[in-house]
N, C-alpha and C positions, 0 to 999 in steps of 0.2 A: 079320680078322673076315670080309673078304667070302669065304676059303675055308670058314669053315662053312654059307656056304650052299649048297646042296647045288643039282646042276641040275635034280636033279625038280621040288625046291622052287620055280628061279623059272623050271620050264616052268610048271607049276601056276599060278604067282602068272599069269604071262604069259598063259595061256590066260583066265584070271577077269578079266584086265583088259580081254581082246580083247572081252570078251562084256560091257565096261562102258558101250558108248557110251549107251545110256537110260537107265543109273543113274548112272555120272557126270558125262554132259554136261547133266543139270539140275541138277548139284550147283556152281553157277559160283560166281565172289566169292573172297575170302579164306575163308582155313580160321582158325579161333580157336581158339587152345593155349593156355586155361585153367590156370592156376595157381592152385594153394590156399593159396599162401601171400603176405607180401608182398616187393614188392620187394628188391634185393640180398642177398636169402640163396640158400644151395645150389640150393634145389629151380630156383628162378626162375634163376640162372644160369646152370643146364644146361638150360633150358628154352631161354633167350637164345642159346643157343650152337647149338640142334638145329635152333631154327626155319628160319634162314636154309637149312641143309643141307638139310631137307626141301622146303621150297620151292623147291628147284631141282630137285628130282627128280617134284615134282608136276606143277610148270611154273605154279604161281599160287600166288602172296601167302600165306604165314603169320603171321598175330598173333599175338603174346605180350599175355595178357590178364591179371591179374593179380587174382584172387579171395579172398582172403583171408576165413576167418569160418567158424564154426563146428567149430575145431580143426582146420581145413582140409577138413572136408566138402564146402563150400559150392559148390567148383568141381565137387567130382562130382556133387553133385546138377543145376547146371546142365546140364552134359551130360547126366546120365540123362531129364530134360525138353527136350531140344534134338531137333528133327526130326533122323532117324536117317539125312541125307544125306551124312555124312562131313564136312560144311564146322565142326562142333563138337567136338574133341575134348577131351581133358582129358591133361596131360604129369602124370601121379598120379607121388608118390611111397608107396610101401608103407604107411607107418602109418594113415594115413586109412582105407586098405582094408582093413588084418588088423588093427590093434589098435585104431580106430574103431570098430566095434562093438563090442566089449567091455567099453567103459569110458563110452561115453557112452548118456545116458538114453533118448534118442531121434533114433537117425540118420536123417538127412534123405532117404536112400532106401536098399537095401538092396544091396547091396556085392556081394552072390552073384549077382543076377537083374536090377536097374536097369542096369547097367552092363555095356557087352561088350569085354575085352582085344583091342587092337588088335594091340601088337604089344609086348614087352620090348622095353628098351631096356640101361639096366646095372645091375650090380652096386655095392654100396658099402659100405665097411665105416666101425665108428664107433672111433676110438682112445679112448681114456682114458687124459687129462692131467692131471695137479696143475700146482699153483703153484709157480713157479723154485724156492722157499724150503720148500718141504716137502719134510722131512728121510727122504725116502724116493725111493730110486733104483731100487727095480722093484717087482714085486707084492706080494712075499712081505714085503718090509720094509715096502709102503703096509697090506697086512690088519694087519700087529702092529701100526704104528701107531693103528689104527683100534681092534681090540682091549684096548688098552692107556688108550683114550679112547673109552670108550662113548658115542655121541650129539655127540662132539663136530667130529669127521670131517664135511665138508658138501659135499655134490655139488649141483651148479647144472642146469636142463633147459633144455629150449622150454616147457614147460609140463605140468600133471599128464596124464597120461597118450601123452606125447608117448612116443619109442625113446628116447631119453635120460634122462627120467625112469625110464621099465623096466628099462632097463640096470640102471642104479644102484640098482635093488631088486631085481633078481638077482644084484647085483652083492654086496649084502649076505646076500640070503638063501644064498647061496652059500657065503658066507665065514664065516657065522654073526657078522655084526659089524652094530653099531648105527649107520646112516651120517645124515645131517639130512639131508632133501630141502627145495632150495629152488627153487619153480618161477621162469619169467619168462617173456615174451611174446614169445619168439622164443631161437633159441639164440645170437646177437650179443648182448643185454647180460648174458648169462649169462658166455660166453666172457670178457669186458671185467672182470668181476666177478671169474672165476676169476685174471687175470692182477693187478687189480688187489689179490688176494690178501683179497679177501671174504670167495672160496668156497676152498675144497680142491682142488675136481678137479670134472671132470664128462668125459662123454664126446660126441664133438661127430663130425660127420662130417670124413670124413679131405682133403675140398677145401680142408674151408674151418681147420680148425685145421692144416693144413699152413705157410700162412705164421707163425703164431707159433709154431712148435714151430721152425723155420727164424729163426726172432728170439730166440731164447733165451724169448721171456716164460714160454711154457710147456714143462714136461719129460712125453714120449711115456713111458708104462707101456705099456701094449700094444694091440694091435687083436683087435678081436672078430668075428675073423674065424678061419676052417679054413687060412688062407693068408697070408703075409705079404705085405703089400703090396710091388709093386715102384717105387712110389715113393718109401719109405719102408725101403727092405730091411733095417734094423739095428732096427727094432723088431720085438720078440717077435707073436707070437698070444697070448692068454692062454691057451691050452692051454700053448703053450711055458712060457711065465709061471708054471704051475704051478694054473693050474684048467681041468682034462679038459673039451671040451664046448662051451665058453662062445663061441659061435658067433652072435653077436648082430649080424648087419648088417641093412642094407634094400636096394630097388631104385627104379629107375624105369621105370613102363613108358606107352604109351600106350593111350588107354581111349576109346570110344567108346559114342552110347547103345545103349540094348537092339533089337536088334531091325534092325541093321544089317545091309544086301544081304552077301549074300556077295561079289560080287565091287569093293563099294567096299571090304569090308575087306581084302579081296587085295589091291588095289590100292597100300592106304594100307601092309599092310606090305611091300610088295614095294618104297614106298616110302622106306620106315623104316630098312628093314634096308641100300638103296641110299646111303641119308645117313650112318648108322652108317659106313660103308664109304669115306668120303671122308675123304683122308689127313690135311686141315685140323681135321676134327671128331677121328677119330680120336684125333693126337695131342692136341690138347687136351682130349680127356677122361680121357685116358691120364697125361698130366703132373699132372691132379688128383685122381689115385688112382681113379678106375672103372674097374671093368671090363664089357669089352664081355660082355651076352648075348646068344647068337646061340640062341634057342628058340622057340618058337611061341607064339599066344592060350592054346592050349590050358593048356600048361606055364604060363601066367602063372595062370590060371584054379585050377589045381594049387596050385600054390606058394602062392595066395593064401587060399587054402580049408585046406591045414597049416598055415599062420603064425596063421590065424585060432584052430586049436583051441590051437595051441600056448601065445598071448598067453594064450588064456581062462586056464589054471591061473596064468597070472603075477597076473594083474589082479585077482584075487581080493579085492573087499573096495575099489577103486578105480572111483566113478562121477562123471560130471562132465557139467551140464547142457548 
């Protein structure tokens, strides 16, 4: 990862940090790395795993703050009202940002303009599992099955309008098959449900359904990703799978409020991309299936602003207070 940084990059970052001493050296204390969701899931334990790293590269205290509420809004809105001195940021994962507006009534600040991309962080893709016992061993035998049983097929989320839930309604609108959505308030007792043989299948990210596809409880269909995981290397893509396109992951990146110095946000990713870059983080993001992005605010600002018009034509007809 640290070869894609490039040396303009961090003369640049260098130079913004040199010219940080009156906008950093007021910014003292711990920094607070807001989480939207709660404790022991994905988001929060790559959150757990970054802090320490970047904190060594700041040279002062990182919190993991854990925020949960409002479909995970709630942490970005803190940040987008936090004094804009770098010590607040937000470790966002994608859906709050690009498929949060779309589906809920009234977002708590506005995704394009409250909030300013600090820095990417990774990639992640989401697999789609059924249960040991469903009599279906790749895509093409799971859509007959489903075709064959209109409405009776049941996929599990994080809740309505989470990337799990959409999946799974592109999942169908794709395949032209009737699938049940059942939501649940996080994607662990959805998962427990899927093994316990409740649900059918759902699609979960590929950290944390790594250990049970590794246990037998659940069988891997494919990832919804452009690339096969290489943690994972014997499961398909679903393009492989047999549907073109179906390119449905997320990221993480980090977010700070509106209206931040340019050279604390230098700083902060020259600090990011430095902890990325530490062979302890590395691998262990590496072992849980992310991939590193080595891109810029800007690119995140990008990415965030296409995902958003993309979701709009999914969401179609799905709104949630």
């Amino acid at each position: 990862m640290a070869s894609a940084i490039t040396r303009r990059a961090l003369a640049a970052a260098a130079l913004c940090a040199a010219a940080l001493p009156s906008a950093w050296a007021q910014a003292t204390g711990p920094v607070r790395l807001l989480v939207g969701y709660a404790p022991g899931g994905p988001v929060d334990a790559a959150a757990r795993l970054f802090a320490p790293a970047l904190a060594k590269e700041l040279g002062q205290p990182v919190q993991v703050e854990n925020k949960p509420g409002a479909n995970a809004t709630l942490a970005g809105d803190l940040v987008a009202r936090a004094a804009p001195d770098g010590l607040t940021l937000w470790f966002a994962a994608s859906p709050p940002i690009t498929i949060g507006p779309n589906v809920m009534k009234k977002m708590p600040f506005d995704a394009a303009k409250d909030i300013t991309p600090v820095a990417p962080l990774v990639n992640y893709s989401n697999v789609l599992v059924v249960n040991k016992d469903v009599p279906a061993q790749n895509l093409k035998e799971l859509i007959a099955l489903a075709k064959a049983q209109p409405g009776k097929l049941s996929f599990g989320s994080a809740g309505i309008g989470s990337s799990n839930h959409l999946s799974g309604e592109l999942l169908a609108d794709r395949t032209g098959t009737q699938l049940l959505h059942v939501p649940y308030k996080g994607s662990g007792p959805a998962m427990s449900d899927v093994i316990g043989g409740q649900l059918t299948m759902m699609f979960d990210i590929l950290s944390t359904a790594r250990m049970h596809i590794g246990s037998g409880r659940v069988r891997p269909i494919a990832i919804s990703a452009h690339k096969r995981s290489p943690s994972m290397p014997d499961v398909p893509t679903m393009t492989e799978a047999g549907l073109p396109g179906f390119d449905v992951g997320g990221w993480y990146a980090l977010y700070g409020p509106n209206k931040l110095p340019a050279a604390v946000s230098a700083r902060l990713l020259e600090a990011a991309r430095r902890a990325l870059a530490q062979p302890e983080l590395a691998k262990a993001y590496g072992e849980q299936g992310y991939d590193a992005w080595a891109g810029t605010p800007e690119q995140v600002a990008q990415r965030a602003a296409a995902e958003r018009a993309q979701w709009a034509t999914v969401t179609k007809g799905i709104s949630i207070d």
